[in-house]
C-alpha positions in Angstrom: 116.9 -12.0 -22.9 114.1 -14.4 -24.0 113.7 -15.5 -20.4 113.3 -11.9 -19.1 110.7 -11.3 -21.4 109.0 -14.7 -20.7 108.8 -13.6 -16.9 107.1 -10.0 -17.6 104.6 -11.8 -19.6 103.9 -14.5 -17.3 103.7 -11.5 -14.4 101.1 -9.6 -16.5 99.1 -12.4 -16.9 99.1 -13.4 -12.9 98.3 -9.7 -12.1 95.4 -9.7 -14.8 93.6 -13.0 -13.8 93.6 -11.6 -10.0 92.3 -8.6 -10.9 89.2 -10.4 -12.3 89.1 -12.8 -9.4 88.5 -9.3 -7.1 85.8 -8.3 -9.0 83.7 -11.4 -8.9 83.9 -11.3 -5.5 82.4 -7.6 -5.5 80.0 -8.9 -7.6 79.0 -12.1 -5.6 78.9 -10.0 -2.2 76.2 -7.5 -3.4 73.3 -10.0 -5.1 72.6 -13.1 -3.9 73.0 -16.2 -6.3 69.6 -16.9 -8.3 69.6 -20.2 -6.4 69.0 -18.5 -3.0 66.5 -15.8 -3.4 63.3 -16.2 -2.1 61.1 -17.2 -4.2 57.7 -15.2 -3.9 54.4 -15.8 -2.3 51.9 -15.9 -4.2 48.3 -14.9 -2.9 45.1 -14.6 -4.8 45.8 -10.8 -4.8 49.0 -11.0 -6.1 47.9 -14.0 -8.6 45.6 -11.1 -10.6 48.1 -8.4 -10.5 50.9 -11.3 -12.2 48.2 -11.6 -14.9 48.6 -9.6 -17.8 47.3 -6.4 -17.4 48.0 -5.0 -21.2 44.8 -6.6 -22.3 42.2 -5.1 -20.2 38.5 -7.5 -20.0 35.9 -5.8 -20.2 32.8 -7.1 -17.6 29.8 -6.0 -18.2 26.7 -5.5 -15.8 24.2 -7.6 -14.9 21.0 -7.4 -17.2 18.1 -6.2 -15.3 15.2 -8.7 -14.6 13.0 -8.7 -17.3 9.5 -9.9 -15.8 7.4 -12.0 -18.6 4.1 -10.8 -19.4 1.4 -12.7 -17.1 -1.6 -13.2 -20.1 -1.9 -12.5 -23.9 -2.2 -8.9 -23.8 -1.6 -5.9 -21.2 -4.0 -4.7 -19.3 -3.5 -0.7 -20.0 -7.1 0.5 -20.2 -7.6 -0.1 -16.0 -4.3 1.5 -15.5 -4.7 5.0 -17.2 -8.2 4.9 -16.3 -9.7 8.5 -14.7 -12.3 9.1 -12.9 -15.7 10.5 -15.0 -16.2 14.4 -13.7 -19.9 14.8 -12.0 -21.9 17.9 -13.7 -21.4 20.5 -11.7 -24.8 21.8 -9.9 -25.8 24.7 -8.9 -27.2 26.1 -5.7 -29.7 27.8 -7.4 -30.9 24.5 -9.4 -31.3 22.3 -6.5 -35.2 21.6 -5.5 -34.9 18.8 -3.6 -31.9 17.2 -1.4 -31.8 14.6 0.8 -29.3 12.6 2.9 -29.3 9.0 3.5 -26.7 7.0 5.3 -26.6 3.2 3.8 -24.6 0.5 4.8 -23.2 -2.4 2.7 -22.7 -6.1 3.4 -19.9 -7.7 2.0 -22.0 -11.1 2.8 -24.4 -10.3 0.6 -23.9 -12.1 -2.6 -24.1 -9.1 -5.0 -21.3 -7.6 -2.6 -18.7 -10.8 -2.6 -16.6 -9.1 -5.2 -15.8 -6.3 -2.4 -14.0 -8.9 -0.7 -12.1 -10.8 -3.3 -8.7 -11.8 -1.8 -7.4 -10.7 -5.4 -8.5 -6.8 -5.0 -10.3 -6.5 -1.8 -11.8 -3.1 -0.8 -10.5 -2.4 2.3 -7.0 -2.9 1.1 -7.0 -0.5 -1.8 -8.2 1.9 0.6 -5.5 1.1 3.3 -2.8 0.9 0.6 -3.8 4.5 -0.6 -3.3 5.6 3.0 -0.5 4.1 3.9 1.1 5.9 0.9 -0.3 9.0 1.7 -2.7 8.8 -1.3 -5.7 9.7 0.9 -6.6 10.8 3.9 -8.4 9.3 7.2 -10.7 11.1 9.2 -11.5 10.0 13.0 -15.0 8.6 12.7 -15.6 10.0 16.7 -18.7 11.6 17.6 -19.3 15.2 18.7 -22.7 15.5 20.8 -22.4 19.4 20.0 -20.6 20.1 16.6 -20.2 16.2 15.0 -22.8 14.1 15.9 -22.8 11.4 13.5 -18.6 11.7 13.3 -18.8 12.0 9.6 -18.1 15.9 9.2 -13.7 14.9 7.9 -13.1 17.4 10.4 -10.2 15.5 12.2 -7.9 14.0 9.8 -5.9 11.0 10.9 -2.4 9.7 10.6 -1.3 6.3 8.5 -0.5 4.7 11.5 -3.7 6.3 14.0 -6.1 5.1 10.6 -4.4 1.7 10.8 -4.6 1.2 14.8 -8.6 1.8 13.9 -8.7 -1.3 11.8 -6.5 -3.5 14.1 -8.3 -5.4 17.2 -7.0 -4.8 20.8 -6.2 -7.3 23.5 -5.3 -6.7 27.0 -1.8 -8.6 28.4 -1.4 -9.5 31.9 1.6 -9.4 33.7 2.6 -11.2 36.4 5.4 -11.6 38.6 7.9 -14.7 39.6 4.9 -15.8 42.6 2.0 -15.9 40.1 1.0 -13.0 41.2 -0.8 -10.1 38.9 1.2 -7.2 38.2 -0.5 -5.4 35.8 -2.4 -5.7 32.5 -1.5 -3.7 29.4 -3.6 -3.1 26.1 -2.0 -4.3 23.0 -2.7 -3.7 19.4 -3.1 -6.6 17.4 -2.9 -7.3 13.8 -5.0 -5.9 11.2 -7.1 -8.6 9.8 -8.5 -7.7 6.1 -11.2 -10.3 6.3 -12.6 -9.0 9.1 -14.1 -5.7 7.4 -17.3 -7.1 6.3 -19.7 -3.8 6.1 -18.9 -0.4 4.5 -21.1 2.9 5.6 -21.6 5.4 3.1 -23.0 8.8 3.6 -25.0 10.2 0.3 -26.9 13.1 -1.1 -29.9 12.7 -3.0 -30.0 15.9 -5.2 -32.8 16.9 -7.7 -31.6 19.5 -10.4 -33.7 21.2 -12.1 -31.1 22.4 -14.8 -31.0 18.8 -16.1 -33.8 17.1 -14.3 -32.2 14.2 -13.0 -32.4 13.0 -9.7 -29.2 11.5 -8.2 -27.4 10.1 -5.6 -23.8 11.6 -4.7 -21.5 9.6 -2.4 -19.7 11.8 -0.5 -18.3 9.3 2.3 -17.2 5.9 3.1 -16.0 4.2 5.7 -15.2 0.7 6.8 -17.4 -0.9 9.6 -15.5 -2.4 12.5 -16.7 -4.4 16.0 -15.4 -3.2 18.8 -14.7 -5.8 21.6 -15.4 -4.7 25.2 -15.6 -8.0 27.7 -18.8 -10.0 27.1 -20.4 -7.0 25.6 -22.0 -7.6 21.9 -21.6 -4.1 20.4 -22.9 -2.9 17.0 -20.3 -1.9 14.1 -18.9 1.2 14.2 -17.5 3.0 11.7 -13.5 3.2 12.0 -12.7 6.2 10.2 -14.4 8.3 6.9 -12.8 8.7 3.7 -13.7 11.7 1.8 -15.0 9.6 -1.5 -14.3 12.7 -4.3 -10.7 12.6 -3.0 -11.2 8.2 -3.7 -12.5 8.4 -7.3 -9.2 9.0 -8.7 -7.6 5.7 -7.2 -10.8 3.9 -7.2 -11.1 4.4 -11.2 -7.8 2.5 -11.7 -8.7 -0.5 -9.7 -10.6 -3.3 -11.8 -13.6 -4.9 -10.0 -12.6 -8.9 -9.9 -16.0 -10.9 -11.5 -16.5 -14.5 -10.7 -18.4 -14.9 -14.6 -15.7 -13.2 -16.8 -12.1 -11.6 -16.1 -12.6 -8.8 -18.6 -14.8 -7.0 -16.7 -13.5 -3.7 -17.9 -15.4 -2.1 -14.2 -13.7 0.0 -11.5 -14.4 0.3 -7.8 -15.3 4.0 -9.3 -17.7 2.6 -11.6 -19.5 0.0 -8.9 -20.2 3.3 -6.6 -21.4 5.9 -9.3 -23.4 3.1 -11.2 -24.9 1.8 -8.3 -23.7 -1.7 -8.6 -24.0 -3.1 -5.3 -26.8 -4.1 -2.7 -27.5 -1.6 0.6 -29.9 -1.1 2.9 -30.8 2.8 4.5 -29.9 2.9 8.2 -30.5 6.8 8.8 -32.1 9.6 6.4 -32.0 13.3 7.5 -34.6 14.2 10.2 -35.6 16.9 12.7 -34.8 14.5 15.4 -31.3 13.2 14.2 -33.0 9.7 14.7 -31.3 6.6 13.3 -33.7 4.0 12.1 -32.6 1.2 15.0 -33.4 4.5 17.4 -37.5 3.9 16.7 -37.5 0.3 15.0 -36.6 -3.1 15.8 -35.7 -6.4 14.0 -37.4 -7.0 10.7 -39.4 -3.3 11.5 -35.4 -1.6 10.7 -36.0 -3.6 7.1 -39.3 -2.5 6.3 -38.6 1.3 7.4 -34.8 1.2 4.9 -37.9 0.2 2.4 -40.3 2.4 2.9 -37.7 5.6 2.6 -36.4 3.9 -0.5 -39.8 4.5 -1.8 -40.3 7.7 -0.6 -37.0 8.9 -2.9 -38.5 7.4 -5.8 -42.1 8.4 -5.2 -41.1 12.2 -4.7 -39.4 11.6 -8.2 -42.2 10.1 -9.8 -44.6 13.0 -8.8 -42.8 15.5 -10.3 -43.9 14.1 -14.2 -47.4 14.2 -15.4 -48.3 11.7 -18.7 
């Protein structure tokens, strides 16, 4: 009896341990052991995303560029600057106008400051064109209606104003032999230190209202040389600028002084305070006769002269004491 019972037991047990012997083997066929899986590849991609992503780092922007102040103190005063209104005038209260055309020469001396390489003239007034702040007018004469070319009837583009400044050069072409093709014309660059004259066109206007006797600029316009061959032509004018439509940019640039940097003085205030050296090269006439038409050489001088005097004679005759 004891050996029947031992058997059933010992059969029990057999049928239990294969039982689990089946099931590892399940087991083992559908994962493969630790040992043998792949490990994987890590790539710098893969390296951020293992990183802990709970504790989010905050990067903050680049600061802007904080530029230090160039001097002791700001210059503000230039840079809101406006233009000073002129009185308006009648019709009725003009007794006396004339019109003088004047040129100026940056070589003069008095002038140099026109042509400081650290606020030069010509480039404030290309700047301002460039960005559409004023406007170019073609400088060509009209034997009929625009004689002298100064009447801003044709306004120019940025680019047409800026072919004016910039000397041409003609290009030859030639082919594989040597031989001459053809030549074409090619705008060259625009040299700033070229511009060496300005021509202004003013009204001298008595009013009566206020008795004062003054000039109003009402054009100005940069004097170029035009090259044709081995021919020495005079300066022309490249194009006008209306100046009531300058005053406003004028005001707000600051007039570089070789004696003192605080010169607290605008282009504006140069022109309307008469700050600069000129000489008369036409006044008004009958005959629409420049002075260079019916003088020569040191005769052109002593005529500018002699219609300077004129102006202020006329003025002086007007008071008794």
């Amino acid at each position: 009896m004891k050996t029947k019972i031992l058997l059933i037991v010992l059969c029990f047990a057999c049928t239990a341990s294969m039982a689990q012997t089946k099931k590892r083997k399940r087991r083992a066929a559908g994962t493969k052991p630790v040992a043998q899986q792949q490990a994987p590849v890590t790539t710098p991609s893969t390296a951020l995303s293992a990183v802990d992503t709970s504790k989010k780092i905050a990067i903050s922007p680049p600061k802007p560029f904080d530029r230090p102040l160039d001097g002791y103190y700001k210059k503000s005063d230039i840079l809101n600057a406006r233009a000073t209104p002129y009185p308006n005038i009648r019709e009725a209260d003009v007794a006396y106008e004339k019109r003088i055309w004047r040129e100026i020469d940056l070589r003069d001396k008095m002038n140099a400051y026109m042509a400081s390489p650290k606020q030069r003239l010509i480039d404030i007034l290309m700047t301002a064109i460039a960005n559409g702040e004023l406007t170019a007018y073609d400088a060509t004469a009209d034997p009929k209606n625009d004689p002298d070319g100064d009447s801003f009837a044709h306004p120019l583009t940025p680019g047409q104003a800026r072919n004016k400044m910039a000397d041409s050069s003609v290009v030859e072409k030639f082919d594989k032999n040597g031989n001459k093709v053809s030549s074409v014309l090619t705008q060259g660059e625009f040299d700033p230190d070229s511009v060496i004259k300005f021509r202004i066109k003013e009204d001298w206007i008595f009013d009566r209202q206020r008795s004062v006797f003054e000039p109003r600029i009402i054009g100005i316009a940069p004097m170029v040389k035009p090259k044709a061959g081995s021919l020495d032509l005079d300066y022309q004018p490249a194009f006008w600028i209306y100046f009531p439509d300058a005053r406003p940019i004028l005001a707000t640039k600051e007039v570089v002084n070789k004696n003192s940097d605080a010169t607290g003085l605008s282009f504006d205030d140069v022109f309307v305070k008469r700050i600069f050296n000129s000489y008369i090269v036409k006044q008004s006439n009958d005959k629409d006769e420049r002075i260079k038409d019916y003088a020569q050489g040191i005769d052109k001088l002593y005529e500018a002269e002699k219609i300077k005097k004129s102006l202020m004679d006329w003025e002086l005759n007007l008071w008794q004491y």
